[in-house]
Backbone as CSV, one residue per row, in Angstrom:
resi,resn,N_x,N_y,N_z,CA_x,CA_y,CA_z,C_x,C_y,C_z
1,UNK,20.692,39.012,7.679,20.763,38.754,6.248,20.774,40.069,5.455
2,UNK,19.975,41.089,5.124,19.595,42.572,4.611,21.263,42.942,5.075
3,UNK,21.453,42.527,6.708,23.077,43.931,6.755,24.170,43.079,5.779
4,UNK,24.520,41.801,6.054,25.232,41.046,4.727,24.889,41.790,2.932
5,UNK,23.680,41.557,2.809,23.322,41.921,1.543,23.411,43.461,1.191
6,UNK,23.525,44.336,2.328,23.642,45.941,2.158,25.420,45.949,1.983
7,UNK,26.175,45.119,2.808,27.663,45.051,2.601,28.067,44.636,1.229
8,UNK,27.489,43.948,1.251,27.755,42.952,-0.711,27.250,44.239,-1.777
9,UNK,25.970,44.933,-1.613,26.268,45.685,-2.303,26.637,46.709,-2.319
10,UNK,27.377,47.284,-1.195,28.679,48.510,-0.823,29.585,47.929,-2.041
11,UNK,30.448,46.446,-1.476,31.163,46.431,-2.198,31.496,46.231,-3.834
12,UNK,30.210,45.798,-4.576,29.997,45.696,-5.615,29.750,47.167,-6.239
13,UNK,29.738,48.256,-5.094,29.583,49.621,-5.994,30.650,50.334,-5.704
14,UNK,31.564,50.088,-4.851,32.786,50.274,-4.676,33.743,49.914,-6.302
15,UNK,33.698,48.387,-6.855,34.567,47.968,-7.459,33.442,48.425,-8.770
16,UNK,32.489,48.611,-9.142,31.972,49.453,-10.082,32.723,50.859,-10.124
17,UNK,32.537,51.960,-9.136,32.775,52.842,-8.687,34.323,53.106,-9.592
18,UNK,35.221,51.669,-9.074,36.275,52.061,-9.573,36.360,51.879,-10.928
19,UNK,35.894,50.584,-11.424,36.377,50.307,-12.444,35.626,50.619,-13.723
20,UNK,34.180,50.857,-13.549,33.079,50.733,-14.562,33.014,52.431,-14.338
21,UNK,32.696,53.515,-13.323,32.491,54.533,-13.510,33.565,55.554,-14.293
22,UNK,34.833,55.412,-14.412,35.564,56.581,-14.931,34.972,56.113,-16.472
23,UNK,34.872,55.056,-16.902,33.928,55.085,-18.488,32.543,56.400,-18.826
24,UNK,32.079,56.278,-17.588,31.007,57.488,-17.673,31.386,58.589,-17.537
25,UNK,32.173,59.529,-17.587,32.694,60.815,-17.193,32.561,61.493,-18.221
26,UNK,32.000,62.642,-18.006,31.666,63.815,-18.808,32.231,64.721,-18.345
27,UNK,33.010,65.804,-19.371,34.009,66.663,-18.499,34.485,66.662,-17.096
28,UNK,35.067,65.608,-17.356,35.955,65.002,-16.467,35.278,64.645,-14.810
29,UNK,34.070,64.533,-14.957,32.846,63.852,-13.701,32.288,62.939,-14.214
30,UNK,32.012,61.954,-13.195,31.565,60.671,-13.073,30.509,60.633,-12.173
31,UNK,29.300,59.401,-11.994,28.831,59.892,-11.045,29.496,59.066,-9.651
32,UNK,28.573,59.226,-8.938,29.413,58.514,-7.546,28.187,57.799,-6.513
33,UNK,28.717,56.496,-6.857,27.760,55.710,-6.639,27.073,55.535,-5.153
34,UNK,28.574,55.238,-4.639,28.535,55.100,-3.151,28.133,56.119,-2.808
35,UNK,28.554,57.615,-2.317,27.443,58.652,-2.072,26.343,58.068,-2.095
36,UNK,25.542,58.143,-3.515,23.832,57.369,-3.548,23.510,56.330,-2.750
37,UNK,23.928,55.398,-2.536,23.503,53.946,-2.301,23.581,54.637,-1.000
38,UNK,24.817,55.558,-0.018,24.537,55.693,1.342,23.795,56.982,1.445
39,UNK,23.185,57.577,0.922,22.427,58.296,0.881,20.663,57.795,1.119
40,UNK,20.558,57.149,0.216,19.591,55.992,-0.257,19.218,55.223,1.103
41,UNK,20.263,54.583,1.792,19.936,53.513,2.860,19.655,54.877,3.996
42,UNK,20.491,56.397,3.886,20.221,56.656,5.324,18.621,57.621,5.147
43,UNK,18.018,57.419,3.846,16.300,58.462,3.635,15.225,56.965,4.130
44,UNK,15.990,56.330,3.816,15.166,54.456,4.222,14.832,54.105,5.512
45,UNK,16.691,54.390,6.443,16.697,53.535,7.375,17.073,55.167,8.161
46,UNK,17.308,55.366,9.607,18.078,56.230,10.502,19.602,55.992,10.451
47,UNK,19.993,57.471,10.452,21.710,57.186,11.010,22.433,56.594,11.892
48,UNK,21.334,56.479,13.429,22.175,56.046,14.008,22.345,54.380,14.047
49,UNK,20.719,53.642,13.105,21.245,52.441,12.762,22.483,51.910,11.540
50,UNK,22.769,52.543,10.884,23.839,52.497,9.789,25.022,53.394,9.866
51,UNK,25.322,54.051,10.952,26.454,55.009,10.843,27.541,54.240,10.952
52,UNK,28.048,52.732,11.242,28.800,52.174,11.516,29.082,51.223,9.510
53,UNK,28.096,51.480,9.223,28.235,51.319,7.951,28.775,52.167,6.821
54,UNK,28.256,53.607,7.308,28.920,55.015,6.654,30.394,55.102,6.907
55,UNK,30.722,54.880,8.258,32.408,55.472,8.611,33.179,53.835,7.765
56,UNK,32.530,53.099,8.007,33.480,51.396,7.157,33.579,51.814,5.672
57,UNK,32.446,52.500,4.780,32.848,52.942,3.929,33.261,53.910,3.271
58,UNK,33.233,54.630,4.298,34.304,56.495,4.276,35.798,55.862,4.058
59,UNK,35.997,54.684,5.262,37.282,54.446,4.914,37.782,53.870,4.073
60,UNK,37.029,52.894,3.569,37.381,52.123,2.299,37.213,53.180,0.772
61,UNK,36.352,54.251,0.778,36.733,55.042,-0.138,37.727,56.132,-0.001
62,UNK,38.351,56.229,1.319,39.393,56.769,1.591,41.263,56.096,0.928
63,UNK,40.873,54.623,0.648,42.266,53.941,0.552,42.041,54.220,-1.073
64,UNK,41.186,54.754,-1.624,41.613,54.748,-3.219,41.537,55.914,-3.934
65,UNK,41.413,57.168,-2.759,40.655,58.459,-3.108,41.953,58.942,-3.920
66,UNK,42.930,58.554,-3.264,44.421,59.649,-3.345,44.005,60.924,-2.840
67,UNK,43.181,61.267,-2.060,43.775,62.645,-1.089,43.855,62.279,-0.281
68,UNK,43.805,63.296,0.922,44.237,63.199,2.383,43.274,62.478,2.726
69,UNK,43.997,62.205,3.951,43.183,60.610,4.692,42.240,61.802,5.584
70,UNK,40.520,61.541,5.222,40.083,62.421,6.257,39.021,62.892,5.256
71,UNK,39.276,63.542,4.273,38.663,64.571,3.712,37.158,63.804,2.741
72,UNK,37.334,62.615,2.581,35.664,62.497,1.949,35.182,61.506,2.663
73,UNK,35.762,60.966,4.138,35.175,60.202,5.390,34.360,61.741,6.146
74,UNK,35.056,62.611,6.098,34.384,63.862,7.155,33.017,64.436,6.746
75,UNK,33.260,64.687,4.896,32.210,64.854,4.154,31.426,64.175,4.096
76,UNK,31.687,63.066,3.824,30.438,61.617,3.865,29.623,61.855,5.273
77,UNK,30.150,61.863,6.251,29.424,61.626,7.335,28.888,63.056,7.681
78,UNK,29.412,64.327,7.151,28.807,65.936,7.538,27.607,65.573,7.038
79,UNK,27.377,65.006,5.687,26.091,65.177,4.525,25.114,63.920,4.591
80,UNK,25.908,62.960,5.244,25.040,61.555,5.642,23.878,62.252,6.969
81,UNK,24.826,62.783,8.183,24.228,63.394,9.434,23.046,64.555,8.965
82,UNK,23.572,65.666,8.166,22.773,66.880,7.798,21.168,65.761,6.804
83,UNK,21.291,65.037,6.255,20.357,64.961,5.266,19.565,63.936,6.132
84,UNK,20.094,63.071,7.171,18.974,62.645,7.991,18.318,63.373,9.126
85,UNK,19.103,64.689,9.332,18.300,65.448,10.557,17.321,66.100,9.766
86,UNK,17.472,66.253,8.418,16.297,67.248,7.549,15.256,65.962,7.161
87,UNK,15.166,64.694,6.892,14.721,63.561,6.868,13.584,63.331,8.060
88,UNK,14.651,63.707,9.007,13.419,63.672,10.684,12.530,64.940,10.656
89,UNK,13.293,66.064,10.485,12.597,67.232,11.384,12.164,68.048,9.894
90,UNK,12.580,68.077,9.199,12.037,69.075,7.766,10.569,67.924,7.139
91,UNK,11.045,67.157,6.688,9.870,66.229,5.591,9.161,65.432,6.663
92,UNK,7.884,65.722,5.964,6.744,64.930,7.171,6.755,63.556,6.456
93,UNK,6.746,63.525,5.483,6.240,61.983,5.059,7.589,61.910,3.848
94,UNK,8.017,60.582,3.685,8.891,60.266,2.399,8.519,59.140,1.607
95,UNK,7.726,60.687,0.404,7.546,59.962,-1.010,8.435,59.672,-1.334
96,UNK,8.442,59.478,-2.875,9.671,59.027,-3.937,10.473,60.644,-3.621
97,UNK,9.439,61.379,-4.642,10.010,63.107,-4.863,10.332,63.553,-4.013
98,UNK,10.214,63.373,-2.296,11.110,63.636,-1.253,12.384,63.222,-0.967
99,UNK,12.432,61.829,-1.413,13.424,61.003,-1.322,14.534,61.504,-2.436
100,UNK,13.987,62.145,-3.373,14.975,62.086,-4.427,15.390,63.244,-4.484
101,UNK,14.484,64.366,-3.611,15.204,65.713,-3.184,16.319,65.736,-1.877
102,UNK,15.929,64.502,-0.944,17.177,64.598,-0.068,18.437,63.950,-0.630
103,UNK,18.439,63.014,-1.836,19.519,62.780,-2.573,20.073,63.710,-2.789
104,UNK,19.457,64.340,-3.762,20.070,65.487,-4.363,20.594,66.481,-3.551
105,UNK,20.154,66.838,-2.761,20.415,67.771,-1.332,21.770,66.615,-1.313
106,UNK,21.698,66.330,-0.206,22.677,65.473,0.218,23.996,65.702,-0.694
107,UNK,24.138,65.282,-2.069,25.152,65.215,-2.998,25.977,66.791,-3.016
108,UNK,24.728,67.601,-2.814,25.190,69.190,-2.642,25.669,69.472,-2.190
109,UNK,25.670,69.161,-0.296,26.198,69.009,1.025,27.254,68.519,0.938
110,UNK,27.440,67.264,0.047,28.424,66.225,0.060,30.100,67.544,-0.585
111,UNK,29.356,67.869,-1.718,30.363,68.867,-2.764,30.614,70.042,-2.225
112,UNK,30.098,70.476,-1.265,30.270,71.394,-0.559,31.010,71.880,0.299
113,UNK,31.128,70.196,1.409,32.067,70.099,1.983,33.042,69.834,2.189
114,UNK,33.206,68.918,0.517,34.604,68.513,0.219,35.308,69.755,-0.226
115,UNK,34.999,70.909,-0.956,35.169,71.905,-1.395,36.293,72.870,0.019
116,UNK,34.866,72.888,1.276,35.306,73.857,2.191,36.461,72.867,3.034
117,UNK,36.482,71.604,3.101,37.638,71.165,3.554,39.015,71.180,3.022
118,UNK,38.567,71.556,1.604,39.637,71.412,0.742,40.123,72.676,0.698
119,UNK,39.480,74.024,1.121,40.211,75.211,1.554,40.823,74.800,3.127
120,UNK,40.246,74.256,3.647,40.779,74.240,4.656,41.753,73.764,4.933
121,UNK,42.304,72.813,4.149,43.642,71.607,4.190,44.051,72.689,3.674
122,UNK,44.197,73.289,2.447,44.965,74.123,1.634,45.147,73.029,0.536
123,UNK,44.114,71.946,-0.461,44.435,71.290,-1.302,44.056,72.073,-2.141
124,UNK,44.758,71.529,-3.620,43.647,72.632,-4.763,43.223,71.251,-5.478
125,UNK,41.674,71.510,-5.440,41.135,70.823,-6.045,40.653,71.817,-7.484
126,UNK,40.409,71.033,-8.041,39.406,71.804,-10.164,38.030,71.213,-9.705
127,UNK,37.306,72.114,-9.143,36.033,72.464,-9.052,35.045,73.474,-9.341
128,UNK,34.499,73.222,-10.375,33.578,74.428,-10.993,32.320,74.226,-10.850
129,UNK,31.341,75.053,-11.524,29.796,74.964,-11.413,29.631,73.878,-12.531
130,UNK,30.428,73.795,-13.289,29.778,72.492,-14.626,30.350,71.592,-13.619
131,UNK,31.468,71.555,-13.221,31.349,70.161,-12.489,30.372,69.494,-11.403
132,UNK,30.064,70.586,-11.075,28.927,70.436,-9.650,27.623,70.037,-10.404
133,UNK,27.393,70.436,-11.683,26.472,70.509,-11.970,26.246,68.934,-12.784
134,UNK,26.909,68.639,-13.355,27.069,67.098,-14.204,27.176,66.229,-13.272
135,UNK,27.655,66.370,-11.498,27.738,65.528,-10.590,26.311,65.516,-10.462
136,UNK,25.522,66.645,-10.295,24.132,66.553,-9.488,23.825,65.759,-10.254
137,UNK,23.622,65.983,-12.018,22.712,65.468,-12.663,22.604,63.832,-12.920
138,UNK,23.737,63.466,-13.198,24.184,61.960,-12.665,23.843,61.284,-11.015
139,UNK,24.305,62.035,-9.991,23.729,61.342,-8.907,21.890,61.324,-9.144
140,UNK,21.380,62.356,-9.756,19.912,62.154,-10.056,19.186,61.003,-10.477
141,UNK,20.252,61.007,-11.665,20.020,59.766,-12.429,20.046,58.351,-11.939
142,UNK,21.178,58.327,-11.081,21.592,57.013,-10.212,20.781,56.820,-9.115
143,UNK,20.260,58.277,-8.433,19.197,58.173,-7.356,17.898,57.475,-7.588
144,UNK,16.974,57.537,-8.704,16.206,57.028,-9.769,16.560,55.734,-9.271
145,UNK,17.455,55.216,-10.422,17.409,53.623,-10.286,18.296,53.237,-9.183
146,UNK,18.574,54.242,-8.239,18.880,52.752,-6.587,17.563,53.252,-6.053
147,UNK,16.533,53.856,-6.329,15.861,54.144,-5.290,14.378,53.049,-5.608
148,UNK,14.393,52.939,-6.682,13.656,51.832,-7.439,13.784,50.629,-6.908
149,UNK,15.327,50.049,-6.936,16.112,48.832,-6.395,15.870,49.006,-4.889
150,UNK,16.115,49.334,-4.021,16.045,49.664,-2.763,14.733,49.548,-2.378
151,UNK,13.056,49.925,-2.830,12.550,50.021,-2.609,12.237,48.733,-2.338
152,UNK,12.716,48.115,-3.798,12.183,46.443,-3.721,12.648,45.324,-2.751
153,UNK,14.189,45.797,-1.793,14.978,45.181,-1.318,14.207,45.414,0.326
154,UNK,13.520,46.345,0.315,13.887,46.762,1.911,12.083,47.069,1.717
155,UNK,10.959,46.795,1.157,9.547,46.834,1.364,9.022,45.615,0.891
């Protein structure tokens, strides 16, 4: 029942994602939901129980990204993997304020690597420090209230 109800709300932040988030954009960033929510389930739950949930929705945010097929499935899962090995072996216990620093971490990782893949393809992406920076502050914000929601869903 919980893996049904974790799918239902993938996809309800998916079709938010698309349709309700470009309304929020501040110089030209939005936040990004999905990131959070799989961020969120992997400080909750382990990777290797949900990684089959991460790559289903790497790809499904892959069919609407318009870039290359590859590039925010590779990232998703570099920053999904990195923020649960620091989850195990860095943080002894996960408060809220831990939880909401491996978000934030995570989102960093996430921009990071879309960045260095994106030298690496040879795409040009418009990525600056205000953009990085209005992403963090929004995934913050969104980390907050899924982490609130989540708490109540899964304790």
């Amino acid at each position: 029942m919980k893996n049904f109800l974790v799918i239902l709300i993938f996809i309800l932040a998916i079709i938010l994602q698309v349709s309700a988030a470009p309304f929020l954009v501040v110089f030209n960033t939005g936040p990004n939901l999905i990131l959070i929510l799989i961020l969120t389930l992997v400080v909750l739950k382990t990777f290797e129980r949900i990684w089959w949930i991460v790559v289903l929705i790497g790809f499904l945010i892959e069919l609407f990204s318009g870039l290359p097929f590859g590039l925010i499935s590779l990232s998703l899962i570099g920053s999904v993997y990195s923020i649960d090995w620091l989850n195990r072996n860095v943080f002894s216990t996960t408060n809220f304020w831990a939880m909401i620093s491996l978000i934030v971490l995570g989102s960093l990782i996430y921009s990071i690597l879309i960045i260095i893949l994106a030298i690496l393809f040879q795409i040009d992406l418009i990525l600056n420090l205000q953009h990085l920076f209005i992403e963090l502050s929004y995934n913050l914000i969104m980390a907050i209230i899924f982490l609130y929601g989540a708490k109540k869903i899964f304790h």
